[in-house]
C-alpha positions as a printed Julia matrix, in Angstrom:
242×3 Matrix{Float64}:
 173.49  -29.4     7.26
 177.26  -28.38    6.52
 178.78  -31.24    8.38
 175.95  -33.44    6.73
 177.37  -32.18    3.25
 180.62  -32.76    4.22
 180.25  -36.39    5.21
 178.27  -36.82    1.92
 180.75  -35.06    0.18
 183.58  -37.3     1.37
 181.87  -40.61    1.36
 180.48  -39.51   -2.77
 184.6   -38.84   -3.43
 186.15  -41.85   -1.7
 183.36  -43.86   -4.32
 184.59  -41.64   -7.41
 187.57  -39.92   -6.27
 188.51  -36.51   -6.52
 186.37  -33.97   -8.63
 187.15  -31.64  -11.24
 188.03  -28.64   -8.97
 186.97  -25.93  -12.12
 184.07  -26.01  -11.42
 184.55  -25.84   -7.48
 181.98  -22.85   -6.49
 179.37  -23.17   -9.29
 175.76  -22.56   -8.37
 174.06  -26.48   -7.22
 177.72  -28.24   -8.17
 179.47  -27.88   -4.57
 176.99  -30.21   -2.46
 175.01  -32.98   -4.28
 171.79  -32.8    -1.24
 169.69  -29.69   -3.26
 169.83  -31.4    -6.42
 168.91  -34.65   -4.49
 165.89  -32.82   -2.47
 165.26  -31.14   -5.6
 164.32  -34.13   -7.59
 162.93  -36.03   -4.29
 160.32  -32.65   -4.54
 159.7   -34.02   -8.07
 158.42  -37.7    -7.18
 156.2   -35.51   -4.19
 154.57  -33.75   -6.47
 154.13  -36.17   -8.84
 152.93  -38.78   -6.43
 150.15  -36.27   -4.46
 149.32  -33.54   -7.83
 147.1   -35.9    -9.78
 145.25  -36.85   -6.33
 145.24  -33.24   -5.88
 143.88  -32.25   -9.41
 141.16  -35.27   -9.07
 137.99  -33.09   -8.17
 139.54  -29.77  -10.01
 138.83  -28.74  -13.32
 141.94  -28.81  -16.13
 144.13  -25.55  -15.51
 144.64  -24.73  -19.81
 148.0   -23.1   -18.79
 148.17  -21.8   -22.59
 150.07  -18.75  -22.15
 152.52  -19.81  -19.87
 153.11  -22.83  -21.89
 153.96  -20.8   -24.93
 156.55  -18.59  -22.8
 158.03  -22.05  -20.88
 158.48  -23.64  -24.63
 159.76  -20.26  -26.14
 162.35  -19.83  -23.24
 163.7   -23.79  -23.49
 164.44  -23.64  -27.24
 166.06  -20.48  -26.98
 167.94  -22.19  -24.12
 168.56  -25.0   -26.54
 169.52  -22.95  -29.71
 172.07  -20.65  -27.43
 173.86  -24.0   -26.23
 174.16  -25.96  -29.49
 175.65  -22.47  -31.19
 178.12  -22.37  -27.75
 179.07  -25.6   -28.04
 179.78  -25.7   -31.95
 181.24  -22.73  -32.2
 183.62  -23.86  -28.68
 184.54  -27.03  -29.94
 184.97  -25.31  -33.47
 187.06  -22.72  -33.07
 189.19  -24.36  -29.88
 190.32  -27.18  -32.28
 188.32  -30.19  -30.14
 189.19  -33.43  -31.79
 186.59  -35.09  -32.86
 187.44  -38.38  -31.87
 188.51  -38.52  -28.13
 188.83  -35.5   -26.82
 190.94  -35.01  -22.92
 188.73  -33.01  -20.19
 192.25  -31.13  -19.74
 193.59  -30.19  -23.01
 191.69  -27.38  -24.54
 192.29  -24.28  -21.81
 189.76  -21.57  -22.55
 187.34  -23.93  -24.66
 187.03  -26.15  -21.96
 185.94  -23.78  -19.7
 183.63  -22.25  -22.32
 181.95  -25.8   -22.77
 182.05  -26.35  -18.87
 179.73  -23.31  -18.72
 177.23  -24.19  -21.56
 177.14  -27.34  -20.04
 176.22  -26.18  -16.51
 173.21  -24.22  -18.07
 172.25  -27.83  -19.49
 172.62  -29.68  -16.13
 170.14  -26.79  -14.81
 167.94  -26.97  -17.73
 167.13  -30.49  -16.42
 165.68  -29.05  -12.98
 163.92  -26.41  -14.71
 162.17  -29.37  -17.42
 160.4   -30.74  -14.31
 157.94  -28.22  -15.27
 157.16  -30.79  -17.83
 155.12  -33.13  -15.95
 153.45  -30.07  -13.31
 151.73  -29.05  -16.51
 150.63  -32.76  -17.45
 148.92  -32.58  -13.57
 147.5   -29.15  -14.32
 146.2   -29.98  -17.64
 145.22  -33.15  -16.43
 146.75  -35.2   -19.07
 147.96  -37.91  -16.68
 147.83  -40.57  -19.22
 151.39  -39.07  -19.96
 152.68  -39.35  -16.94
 154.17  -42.78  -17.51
 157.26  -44.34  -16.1
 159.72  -43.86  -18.44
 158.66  -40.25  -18.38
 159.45  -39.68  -14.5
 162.33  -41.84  -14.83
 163.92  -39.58  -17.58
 163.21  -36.39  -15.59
 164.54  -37.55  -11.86
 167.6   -38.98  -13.38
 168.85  -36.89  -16.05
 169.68  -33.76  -12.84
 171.16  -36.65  -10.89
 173.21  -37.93  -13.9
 174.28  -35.0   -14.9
 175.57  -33.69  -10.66
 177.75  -36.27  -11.17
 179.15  -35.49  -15.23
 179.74  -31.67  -13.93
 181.78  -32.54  -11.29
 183.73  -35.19  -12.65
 183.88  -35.04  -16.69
 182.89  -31.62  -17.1
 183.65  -31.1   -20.82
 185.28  -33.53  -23.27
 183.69  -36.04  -24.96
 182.33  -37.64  -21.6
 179.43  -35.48  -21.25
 177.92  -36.75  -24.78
 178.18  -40.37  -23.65
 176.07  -39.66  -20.65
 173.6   -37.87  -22.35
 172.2   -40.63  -23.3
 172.76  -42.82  -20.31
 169.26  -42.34  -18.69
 167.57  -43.1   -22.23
 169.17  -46.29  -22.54
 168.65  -46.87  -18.93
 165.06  -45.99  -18.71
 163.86  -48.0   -21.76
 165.43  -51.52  -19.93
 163.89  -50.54  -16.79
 160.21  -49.63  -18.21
 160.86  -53.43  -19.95
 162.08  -55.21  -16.97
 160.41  -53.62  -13.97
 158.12  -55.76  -12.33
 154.75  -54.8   -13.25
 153.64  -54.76   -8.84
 156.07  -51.96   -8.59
 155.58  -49.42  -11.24
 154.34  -46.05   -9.83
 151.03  -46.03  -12.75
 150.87  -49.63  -13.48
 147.57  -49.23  -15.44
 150.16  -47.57  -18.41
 152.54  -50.02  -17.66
 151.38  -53.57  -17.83
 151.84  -53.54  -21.6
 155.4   -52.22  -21.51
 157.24  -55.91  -22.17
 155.09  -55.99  -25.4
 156.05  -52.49  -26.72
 158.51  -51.67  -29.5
 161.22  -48.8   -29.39
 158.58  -46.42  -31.03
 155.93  -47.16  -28.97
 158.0   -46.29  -26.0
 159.33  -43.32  -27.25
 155.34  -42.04  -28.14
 153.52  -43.98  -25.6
 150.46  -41.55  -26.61
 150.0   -42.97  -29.87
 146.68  -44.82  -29.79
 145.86  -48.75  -30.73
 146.04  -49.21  -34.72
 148.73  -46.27  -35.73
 151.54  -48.62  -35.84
 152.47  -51.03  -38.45
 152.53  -54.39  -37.1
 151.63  -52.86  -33.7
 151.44  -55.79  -31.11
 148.05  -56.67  -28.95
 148.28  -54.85  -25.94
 148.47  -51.56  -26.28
 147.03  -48.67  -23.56
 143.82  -47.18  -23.78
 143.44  -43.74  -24.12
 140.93  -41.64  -22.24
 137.6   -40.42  -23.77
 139.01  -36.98  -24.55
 141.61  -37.56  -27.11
 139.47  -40.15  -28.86
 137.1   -36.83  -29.19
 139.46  -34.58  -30.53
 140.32  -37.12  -33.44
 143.66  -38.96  -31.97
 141.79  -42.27  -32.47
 141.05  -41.44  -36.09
 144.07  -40.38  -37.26
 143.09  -36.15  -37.59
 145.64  -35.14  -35.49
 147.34  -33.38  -39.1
């Protein structure tokens, strides 16, 4: 496996050149193959859960959930006070900032941002709790696409751009990305097609809340998705959702 990294290692340089050594040593940041295999887990999982889940009944996952949302927005809240308060006090300019010019504050950032990059592997829990709740009528495209890339993207931001202004371009790299392909990809080879057929019809909104039901739209197009029998219960369909 260690000449295997190496080779990848070289071959992943010679393409982007030489990394930002700072960050030479960090946990996941040293060989690119876990956070590959990592993500490659994801698609498994993804692929073979909802199969598995078919004859099981819903797993309501309540308390966990609470503790797994708690635990990311306290995540989220600690790195937008790190990074203001960095980029604050360490005089980052505003406009175009260097990945080389601030000393400590770079380094600060560089660390926020790692916890980001790992936040990414950790929000695959995201779509294990759509397959344990069953709510696979979530599970669409441009959701998987968002969560296998954004680890990926963001391998590749740590080691090269680590702080700077580079890291808030790529941000929102996959977004961008994701939206063209869920528009463009043929409809044959779309992992849940039955979600997807509609997708060249959709607007921005309806991509960004592709659980909003037929009719909640203004000036909604045709083909929209339907939704299973048990949100229609609960009063999605009807607008009770308060």
């Amino acid at each position: 496996m260690e000449t295997f990294n190496h080779k990848l290692n070289t071959y992943i340089e010679s393409w982007m050149g030489p990394r930002d050594g700072r960050v030479s040593g960090w946990l996941l940041l040293d060989n690119y193959t876990p956070t590959f295999l990592l993500t490659l887990l994801y698609l498994v999982i993804v692929w073979l859960g909802p199969r598995l889940m078919g004859p099981r009944q819903p797993v309501s996952c309540r308390g966990l959930l609470v503790l797994y949302n708690l635990g990311l927005t306290l995540l989220s809240l600690y790195m937008v006070y790190e990074l203001v308060s960095a980029a604050w006090n360490g005089g980052y300019n505003f406009y175009c900032q260097d990945t080389h010019s601030a000393g400590e504050t770079d380094t600060k950032i560089m660390g926020v941002l790692w916890w980001y990059y790992f936040s990414k592997l950790v929000e695959f829990m995201d779509t294990f709790f759509f397959i344990l709740r069953k709510n696979n009528y979530q599970i669409t495209f441009l959701h998987v696409f968002h969560h296998a890339s954004m680890p990926n993207i963001w391998w590749f931001v740590m080691n090269w751009v680590p702080c700077g202004h580079c890291p808030v371009l790529s941000h929102h790299v996959s977004d961008h990305l994701c939206g063209g392909v869920a528009v463009w990809f043929p409809k044959r080879l779309v992992v849940f097609p039955d979600r997807l057929h509609g997708f060249t019809h959709y607007t921005l909104l309806q991509l960004l809340h592709p659980d909003v039901p037929e009719g909640r739209w203004e000036g909604a197009p045709q083909r929209l998705p339907v939704l299973p029998e048990w949100p229609r219960q609960r009063g999605f369909a009807e607008g009770k959702q308060g």
